[in-house]
C-alpha positions as CSV (number, residue, x, y, z in Angstrom):
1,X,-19.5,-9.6,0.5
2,X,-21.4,-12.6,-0.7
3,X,-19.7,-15.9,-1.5
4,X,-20.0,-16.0,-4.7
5,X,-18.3,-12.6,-5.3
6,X,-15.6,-13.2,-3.3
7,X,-14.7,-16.3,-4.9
8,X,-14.5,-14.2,-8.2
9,X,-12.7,-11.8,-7.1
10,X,-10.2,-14.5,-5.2
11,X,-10.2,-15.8,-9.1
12,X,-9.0,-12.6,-10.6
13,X,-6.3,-12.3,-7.8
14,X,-5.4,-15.5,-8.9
15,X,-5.2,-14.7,-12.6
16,X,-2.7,-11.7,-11.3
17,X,-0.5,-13.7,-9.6
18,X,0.0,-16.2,-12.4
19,X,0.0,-13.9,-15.6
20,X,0.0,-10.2,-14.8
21,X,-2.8,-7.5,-14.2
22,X,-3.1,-7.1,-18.0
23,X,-4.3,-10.4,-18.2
24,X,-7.2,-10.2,-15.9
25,X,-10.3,-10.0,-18.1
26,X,-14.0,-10.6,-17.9
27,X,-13.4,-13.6,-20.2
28,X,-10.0,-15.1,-18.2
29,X,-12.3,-14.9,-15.1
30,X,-15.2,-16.6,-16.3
31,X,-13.2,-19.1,-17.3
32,X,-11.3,-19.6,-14.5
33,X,-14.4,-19.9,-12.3
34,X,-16.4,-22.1,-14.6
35,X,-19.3,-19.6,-15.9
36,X,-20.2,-17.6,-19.0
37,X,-18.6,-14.0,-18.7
38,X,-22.6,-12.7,-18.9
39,X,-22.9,-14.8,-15.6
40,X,-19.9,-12.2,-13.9
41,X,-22.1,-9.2,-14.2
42,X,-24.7,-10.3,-11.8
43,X,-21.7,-9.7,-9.2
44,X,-19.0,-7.1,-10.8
45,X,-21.1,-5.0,-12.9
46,X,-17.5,-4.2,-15.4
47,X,-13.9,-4.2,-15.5
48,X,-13.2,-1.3,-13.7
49,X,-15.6,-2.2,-10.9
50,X,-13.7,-5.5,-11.0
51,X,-10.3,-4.0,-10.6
52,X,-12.6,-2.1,-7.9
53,X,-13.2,-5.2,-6.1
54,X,-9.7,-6.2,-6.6
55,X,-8.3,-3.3,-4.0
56,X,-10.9,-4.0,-1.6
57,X,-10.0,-7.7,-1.6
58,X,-6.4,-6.9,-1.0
59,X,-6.8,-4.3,1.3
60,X,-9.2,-6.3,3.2
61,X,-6.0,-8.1,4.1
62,X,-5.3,-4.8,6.4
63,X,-8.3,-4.7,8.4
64,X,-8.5,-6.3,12.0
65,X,-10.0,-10.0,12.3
66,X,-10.5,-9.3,16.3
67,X,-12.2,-6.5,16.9
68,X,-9.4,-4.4,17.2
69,X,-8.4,-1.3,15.0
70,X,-6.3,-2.5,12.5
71,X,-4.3,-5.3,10.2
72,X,-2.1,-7.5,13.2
73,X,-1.7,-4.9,15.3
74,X,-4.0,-6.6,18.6
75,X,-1.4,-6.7,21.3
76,X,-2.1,-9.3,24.3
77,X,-4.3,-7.1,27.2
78,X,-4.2,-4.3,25.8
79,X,-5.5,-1.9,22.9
80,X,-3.1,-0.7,20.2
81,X,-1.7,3.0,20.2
82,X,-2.5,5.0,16.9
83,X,0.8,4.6,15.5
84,X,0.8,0.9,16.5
85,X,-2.2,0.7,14.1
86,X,-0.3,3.1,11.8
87,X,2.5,0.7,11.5
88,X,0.5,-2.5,10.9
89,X,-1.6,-0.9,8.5
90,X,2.1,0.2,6.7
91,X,3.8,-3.5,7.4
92,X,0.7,-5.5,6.0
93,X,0.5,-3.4,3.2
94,X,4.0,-3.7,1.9
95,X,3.3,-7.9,2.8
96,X,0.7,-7.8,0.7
97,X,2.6,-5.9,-2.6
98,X,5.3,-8.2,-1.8
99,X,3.2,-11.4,-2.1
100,X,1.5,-9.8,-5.4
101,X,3.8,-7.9,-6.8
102,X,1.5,-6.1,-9.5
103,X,-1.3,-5.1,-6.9
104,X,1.1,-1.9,-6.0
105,X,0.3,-0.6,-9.2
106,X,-3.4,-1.5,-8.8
107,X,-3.8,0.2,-5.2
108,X,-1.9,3.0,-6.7
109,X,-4.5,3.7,-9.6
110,X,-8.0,2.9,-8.1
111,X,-9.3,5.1,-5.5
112,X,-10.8,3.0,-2.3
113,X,-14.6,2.6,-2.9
114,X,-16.0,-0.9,-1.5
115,X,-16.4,-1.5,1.6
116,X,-13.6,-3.1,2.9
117,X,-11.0,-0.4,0.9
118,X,-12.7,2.5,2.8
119,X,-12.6,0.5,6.1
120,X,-9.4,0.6,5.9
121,X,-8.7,4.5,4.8
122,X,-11.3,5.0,8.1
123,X,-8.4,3.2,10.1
124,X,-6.0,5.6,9.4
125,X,-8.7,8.6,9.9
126,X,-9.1,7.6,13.3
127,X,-5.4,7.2,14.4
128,X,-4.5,10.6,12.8
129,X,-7.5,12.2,15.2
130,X,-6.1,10.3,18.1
131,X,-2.3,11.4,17.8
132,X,-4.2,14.8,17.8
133,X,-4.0,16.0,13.6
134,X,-6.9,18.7,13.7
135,X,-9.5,17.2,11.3
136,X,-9.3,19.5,8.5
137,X,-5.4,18.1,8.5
138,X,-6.5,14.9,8.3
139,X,-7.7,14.0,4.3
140,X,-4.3,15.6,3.4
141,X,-2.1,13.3,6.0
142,X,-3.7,10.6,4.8
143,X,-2.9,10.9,1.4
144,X,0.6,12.0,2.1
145,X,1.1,8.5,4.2
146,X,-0.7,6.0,1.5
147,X,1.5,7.8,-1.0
148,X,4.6,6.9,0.8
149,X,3.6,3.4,1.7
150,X,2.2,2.1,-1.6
151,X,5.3,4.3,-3.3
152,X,7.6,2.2,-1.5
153,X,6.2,-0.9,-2.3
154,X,5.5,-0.7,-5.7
155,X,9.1,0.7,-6.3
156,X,10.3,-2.5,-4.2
157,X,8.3,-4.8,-6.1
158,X,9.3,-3.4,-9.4
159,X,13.0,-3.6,-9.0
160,X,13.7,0.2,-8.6
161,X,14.7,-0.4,-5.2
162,X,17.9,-2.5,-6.3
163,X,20.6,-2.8,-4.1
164,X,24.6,-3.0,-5.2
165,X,26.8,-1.9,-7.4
166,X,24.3,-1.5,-10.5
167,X,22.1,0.8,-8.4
168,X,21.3,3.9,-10.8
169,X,21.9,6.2,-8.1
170,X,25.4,5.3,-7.5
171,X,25.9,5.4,-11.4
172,X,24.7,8.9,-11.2
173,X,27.4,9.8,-8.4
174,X,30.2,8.7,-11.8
175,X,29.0,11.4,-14.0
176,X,31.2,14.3,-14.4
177,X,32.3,16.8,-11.8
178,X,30.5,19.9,-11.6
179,X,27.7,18.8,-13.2
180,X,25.6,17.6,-10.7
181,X,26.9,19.0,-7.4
182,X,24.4,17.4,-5.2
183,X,25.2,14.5,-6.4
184,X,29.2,15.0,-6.1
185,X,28.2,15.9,-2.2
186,X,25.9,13.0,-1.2
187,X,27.6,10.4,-4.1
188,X,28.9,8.1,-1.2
189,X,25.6,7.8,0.1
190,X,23.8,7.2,-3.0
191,X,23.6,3.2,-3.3
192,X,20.8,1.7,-1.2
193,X,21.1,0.1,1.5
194,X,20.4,-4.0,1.5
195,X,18.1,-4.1,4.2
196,X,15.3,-1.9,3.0
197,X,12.9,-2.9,6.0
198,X,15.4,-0.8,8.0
199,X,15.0,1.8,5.6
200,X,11.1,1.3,5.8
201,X,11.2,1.1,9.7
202,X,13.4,4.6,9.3
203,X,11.2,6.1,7.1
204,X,7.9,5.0,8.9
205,X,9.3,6.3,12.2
206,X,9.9,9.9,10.0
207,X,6.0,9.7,9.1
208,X,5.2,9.3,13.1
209,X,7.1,12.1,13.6
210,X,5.1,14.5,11.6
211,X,2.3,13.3,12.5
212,X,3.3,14.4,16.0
213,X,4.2,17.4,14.2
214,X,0.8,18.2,12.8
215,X,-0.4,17.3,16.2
216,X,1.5,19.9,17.9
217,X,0.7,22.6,15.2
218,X,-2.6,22.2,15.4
219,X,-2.4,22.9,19.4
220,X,-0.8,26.0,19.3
């Protein structure tokens, strides 16, 4: 990525964090970095392959800076495990929604096309093959596990994730008898928990697990 570009598309991160998403335009960027909004085009041809740049810039945040396979998962001697560099990838990813709150949304809506975004997709390829996923398994796991760790950040950064005693799940555990027996069963259960990085470590162990799963499948 040229220098140039990535200083624009630090800019429009920038923009993000101060205003929103909705107020990143080609205008509001040229601005901000001191040009006529023509002047953009030589390095993000539009909006959308602006926003484009956008995910790789934040996901770049994911890939190694060592050599090794992925985000901070380098351990001292020794190479990490594939579900090492499935966890880091998982941890810096929810870090990096949690410093930019919006960009869940954004990672949620744009598919990974530069070069740093499908760097990081190739990361999880290769641990999947490693635990052992056949490769025709492989597409669909990742999908499955970006799902679940963007889900959980952008519903932790929006406030849908709240904690306490207005949590709406709770609420729902109040309506009526009968009406919702699931709810009557599980009601006491229902508010979340306060430390949802226990929840996330829970739920990322659960993700290792069927990987192992598909592993084993795919063995038989």
């Amino acid at each position: 990525m040229s220098g140039r570009r990535e200083e624009i598309l630090d800019a429009a991160l920038a923009i993000a964090d101060e205003r929103g998403l909705e107020a990143v335009s080609m205008r509001a960027l040229a601005e901000r970095v001191g040009v006529t909004p023509m002047a953009l085009y030589r390095h993000v041809k539009d909006k959308a392959a602006l926003l484009d740049g956008m995910v790789g810039r934040l996901l770049s945040a994911l890939l190694p800076t060592d050599g090794g396979d992925g985000g901070d998962v380098a351990l001292a001697g020794e190479e990490p495990s594939w579900d090492q560099r499935l966890d880091a990838l998982a941890h810096a990813c929810r870090a990096v929604t949690q410093r930019h709150p919006w960009a869940a949304h954004l990672l949620f809506s744009r598919p990974a096309v530069t070069p740093d975004a499908v760097r990081a997709v190739d990361i999880i390829y290769l641990a999947l093959i490693e635990a052992g996923v056949p490769e025709p398994e492989v597409p669909r796991l990742e999908r499955l596990i970006s799902t679940f760790v963007i889900g959980f950040a952008a519903s932790e950064a929006s406030g849908r994730f709240t904690p306490g005693a207005l949590d709406p799940r709770g609420r729902r555990s109040q309506l009526p008898a009968g009406e919702l027996p699931g709810h009557s069963r599980v009601g006491r259960w229902l508010d979340l928990p306060v430390d949802l990085t226990a929840e996330f470590e829970a739920d990322l162990a659960d993700i290792r697990r069927m990987v192992l799963g598909a592993a084993a499948r795919g063995g038989e």
